[in-house]
C-alpha angles and dihedrals in degrees: 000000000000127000092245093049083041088060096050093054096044091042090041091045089053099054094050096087086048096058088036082053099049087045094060089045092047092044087050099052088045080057095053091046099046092049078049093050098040100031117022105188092025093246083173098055090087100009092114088040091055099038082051091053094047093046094055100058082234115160121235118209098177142002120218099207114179143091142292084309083064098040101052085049095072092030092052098039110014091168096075086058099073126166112314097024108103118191116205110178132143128192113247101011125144139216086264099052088045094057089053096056093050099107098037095042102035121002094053088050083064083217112181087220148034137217116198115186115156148098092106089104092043083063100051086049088228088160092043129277114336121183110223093247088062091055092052095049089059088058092054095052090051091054085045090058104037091050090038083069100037096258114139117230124224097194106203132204127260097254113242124272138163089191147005120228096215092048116045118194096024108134103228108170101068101044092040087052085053099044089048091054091050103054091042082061097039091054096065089047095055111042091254129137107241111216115181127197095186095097100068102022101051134081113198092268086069091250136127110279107249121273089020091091132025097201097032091254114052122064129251116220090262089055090052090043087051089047088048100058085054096061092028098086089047100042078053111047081068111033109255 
């Protein structure tokens, strides 16, 4: 073989886990758009969960609704998710695909009680550009729903970030912090529970606290385990 010949397959056998890798990559986004394209707000994401709970005659005490925060939380400590705690989260999703899984997700479940933590994604604009005021109009229509069928709403904060990985150049502190202020208001207005996270997640910057998040944005198990002693005195108190 000769040494040019040498240099095309090595050059050509390098760049082989490059192309898999931007396959899988590629196979993975036509994934996201087709479920987009096909399912919105993602109502099948949870549909056999759901059918098996009702099914099952199994009482729900509270629904956990949010994005890939709320999601890694019961992937990442299930534990914490015991029986009657029902944790509904999908990654990526925004205030708007939320509201249209209220009733699937949550008002079918009959939960005593709701869990709202989202926005991050609203931010990062991962459903296309959203004003702040539209974001706060979704959580309106979510508390509207949930109380609408006598479920109680624990509005959570917009956990801290000073980026987001998937969307570099965002700014994230300012409009988190306003989105933050806003909900702590709203929920006296409304009747909600406010339940902030902030406290124990947050430096001053307005970022994650080191070692709570790998990627400045989700949190580690010692973030989730942080997040859970702020709603455990409340989820106990009455026995949920």
């Amino acid at each position: 073989m000769s040494r040019i010949v040498r240099r095309g397959f090595l050059a050509g056998a390098l760049a082989l886990p490059l192309v898999a890798h931007a396959k899988v990559q590629q196979s993975g986004e036509d994934k996201r758009q087709r479920q987009l394209r096909d399912d919105w707000p993602w109502l099948g994401r949870y549909a056999d969960e759901n059918r098996a709970l009702l099914a099952a005659g199994t009482k729900t005490n509270i629904v956990f609704m949010g994005d890939s925060i709320t999601e890694g939380w019961r992937r990442q400590r299930p534990g914490f998710f015991k029986p009657g705690r029902v944790g509904r989260g999908i990654s990526g999703q925004t205030t708007p695909q939320m509201v249209l899984r209220m009733m699937a997700d949550v008002v079918a479940l009959k939960p005593r009680y709701l869990h709202i933590m989202a926005a991050t994604n609203d931010v990062a604009g991962n459903t296309g550009p959203m004003t702040l005021a539209q974001t706060f109009d979704n959580f309106r229509m979510m508390i509207a729903i949930a109380q609408a069928n006598r479920i109680e709403v624990l509005l959570a904060s917009v956990p801290p970030a000073d980026r987001f990985p998937w969307r570099p150049g965002v700014e994230t502190v300012k409009p988190i912090r306003a989105i933050n202020a806003w909900l702590k208001r709203y929920a006296k207005t409304a009747g909600a529970t406010w339940i902030d996270y902030w406290p124990v997640l947050a430096d001053a910057n307005g970022a994650m606290r080191p070692g709570l998040a790998n990627d400045g944005v989700h949190p580690t198990e010692q973030g989730y385990d942080l997040m859970a002693t702020v709603i455990e005195p409340f989820l106990r108190a009455r026995k949920i």
